[in-house]
Every structure is written in C-alpha cells, then in structure tokens.
Steps between C-alpha positions, in 0.01 A plus 500: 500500500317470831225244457157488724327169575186458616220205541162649324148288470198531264183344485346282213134330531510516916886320493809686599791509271836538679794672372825684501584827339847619408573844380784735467498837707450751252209739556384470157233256331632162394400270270327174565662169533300206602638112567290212513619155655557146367211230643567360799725779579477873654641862490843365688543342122454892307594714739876545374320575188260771637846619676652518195231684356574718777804555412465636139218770630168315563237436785509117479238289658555081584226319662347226593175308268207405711513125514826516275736394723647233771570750710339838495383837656208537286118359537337231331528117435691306257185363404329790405824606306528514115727739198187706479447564843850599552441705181256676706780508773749692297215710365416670910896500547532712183148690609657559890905647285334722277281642750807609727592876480843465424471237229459591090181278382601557131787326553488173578710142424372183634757180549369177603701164596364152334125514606540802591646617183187320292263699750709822418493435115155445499396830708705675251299415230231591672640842619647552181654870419509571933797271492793622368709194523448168589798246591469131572743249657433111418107597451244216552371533153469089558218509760229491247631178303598342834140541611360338179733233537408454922863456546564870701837516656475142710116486540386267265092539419281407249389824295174436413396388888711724686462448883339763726878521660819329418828478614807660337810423741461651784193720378147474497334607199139548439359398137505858408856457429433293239199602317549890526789388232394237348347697164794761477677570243793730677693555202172650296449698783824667581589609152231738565763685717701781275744627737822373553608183655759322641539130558787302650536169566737214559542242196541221762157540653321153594167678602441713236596442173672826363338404150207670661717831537620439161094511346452818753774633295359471196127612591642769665499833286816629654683210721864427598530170613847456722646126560698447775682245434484166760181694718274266642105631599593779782809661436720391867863464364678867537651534156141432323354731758738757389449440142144549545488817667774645317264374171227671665638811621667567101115464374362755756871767374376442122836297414273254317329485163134400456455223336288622231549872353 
C-alpha cells in the first residue's frame, strides 16, 4: 500500500499548529486517526504511530503543541502552555481532519502519548460519542496530583504560591501549567467517555506510575489495560515498541474483548 505524506497547518486563537499527515492512497474516505505528543517532546515522537495508522486504512495526523515542546514547528511559548490549551490544540487539529474532503468525520480514534495521552482522554470526554475509540500509551493521568503536590516532573514549586514562570529542565513554564490542573479530578472526568479504549503501558515506569492506568481501567466503562512488561515512560526499546503496536493494532482488528459486557 502506497502511502502519501504531507506537512498540513491549522490555526487556533492567532497560533499556528504544525503537523504531518499520513494517509494511504486509496480514493475513498478514511477514517480519522489523530496522535498527540509526550511534554517536552514533538510529532518525531508519534509519527510511527500516525504511520501506522496509515497503514491499517486511516488519514493520520502528528503535530506539534504550541509551547509543548523543546523543539518545535508550531507557535506559542512554553509559558503560555498548559493540558487545556493543548486540549484546545487537538480540538483545531481534529476541526482542520474532519474538514478535509477525503476524510470520514464519523469516524474518528484519538491516541495520545503521556501528556499527550491525558490531553487526548480528556477531549474525549468532552467529544464523547464523535470518538469512536480512544487509545492511550503511559497517559499523564499524574499531572493533576503532581501539581497539588508542586513537585511536576523536576520543577519543584510551592502549590499554593505558584510563580508567574518556573523552570522544568530545560523548559520554561508559565504558572498556567500548574493551576489550569490544580482542581482536576481526571479520573471523574474521563469515565464520562463510553467508547472504547485502549491503554498500554510499561510496569517499570519511573515517571508515571502505571497504578494510574490501573484506576483509568477501572473508571473506564469499556477499558483494556495492556502491560508491557520492563517499559519505562516512552516506549524506545524495539521489542516493547513492537509489543505495543502489535497491542494496538489487535484493538483497532476487534481481536480484543471489552472489558465490561
């Protein structure tokens, strides 16, 4: 199967979002597939996930947050940068695929990395029945307690004074980071989401505790929860890479059960 790549851009609140589009060469309408990155990181992270997407039939879309990342094609600041604006983000990137003419807007499956995969699970809930699958790898579902605690990744801050900007490693953040999650409860919000999700992550993660993926589980109506066994946070060595997209592309055949009946 011939795939097409191309570099697209959209526009949300006067900032340029940068991204990459993969899609087989069909003719016909395709279903959706869009991938969100991990912080810090960019589309160079998801794109051999949109290209798998490719692969099994789907337009599939990787980009780049505004402010989200070290290095990055997109506008904005890391100061200015927060989960809900990159919910907003994802939202124009899903606004820009379905308004394609070769692209199906009833059918659409988000995936989302870490942060990426928290600001994916929580646009789901908000989308609700308009995505039909939803599939997480090591999700962020820790930001909000790490907030509340002021220990976030390695900036250290004190919750109830949190600076106008602090650093992070290498990043600048702006106190938006902070407070935009500081009252969320993710897991009260997600369950709202009905459709079916997958989550994988590695039991030997140091940055996110895969207990969170365990609770997402369990709020989740109808959740598979995969375990790759010896992951870390970002999937790097080739057999866990392979285990995760082979996990991922059984989900999208059907050759798993729902959780739940």
């Amino acid at each position: 199967m011939k795939i097409k790549r191309s570099e697209f851009s959209c526009m949300r609140d006067g900032l340029r979002i940068r991204g990459t589009e993969f899609r087989p060469d069909t003719g016909e309408r395709l279903p959706i597939a869009i991938v969100s990155h991990e912080f810090m990181c960019n589309r160079l992270f998801t794109a051999r996930y949109a290209l798998m997407f490719a692969k099994l039939g789907f337009a599939a879309f990787c980009f780049d947050f505004c402010g989200g990342c070290i290095v990055g094609a997109s506008g904005g600041r890391t100061t200015d940068m927060s989960v809900m604006t990159e919910m907003k983000d994802l939202k124009a990137v899903i606004d820009y695929a379905e308004s394609l003419p070769y692209t199906d807007a009833d059918r659409l499956v988000l995936m989302g990395c870490s942060q990426g995969g928290l600001v994916s699970a929580l646009t789901a809930a908000e989308l609700g029945d308009a995505v039909e699958r939803l599939i997480l790898f090591y999700p962020a579902l820790s930001i909000p307690d790490d907030a509340r605690k002021g220990q976030m990744i390695k900036a250290r801050i004190d919750p109830g004074n949190v600076p106008e900007t602090f650093s992070c490693g290498v990043m600048r953040l702006g106190r938006r980071y902070a407070e935009d999650v500081m009252e969320l409860d993710p897991f009260s919000v997600i369950s709202r989401y009905r459709g079916r999700v997958l989550i994988v992550h590695g039991n030997a993660d140091k940055l996110v505790d895969i207990a969170y993926s365990r609770r997402a589980q369990e709020v989740y109506e109808n959740a598979i929860l995969q375990e790759i066994d010896g992951a870390g946070h970002i999937f790097i060595a080739p057999a866990h890479v392979r285990e995760a997209v082979n996990t991922v592309r059984a989900f999208m055949r059907g050759n798993f059960s729902d959780k739940k009946q």
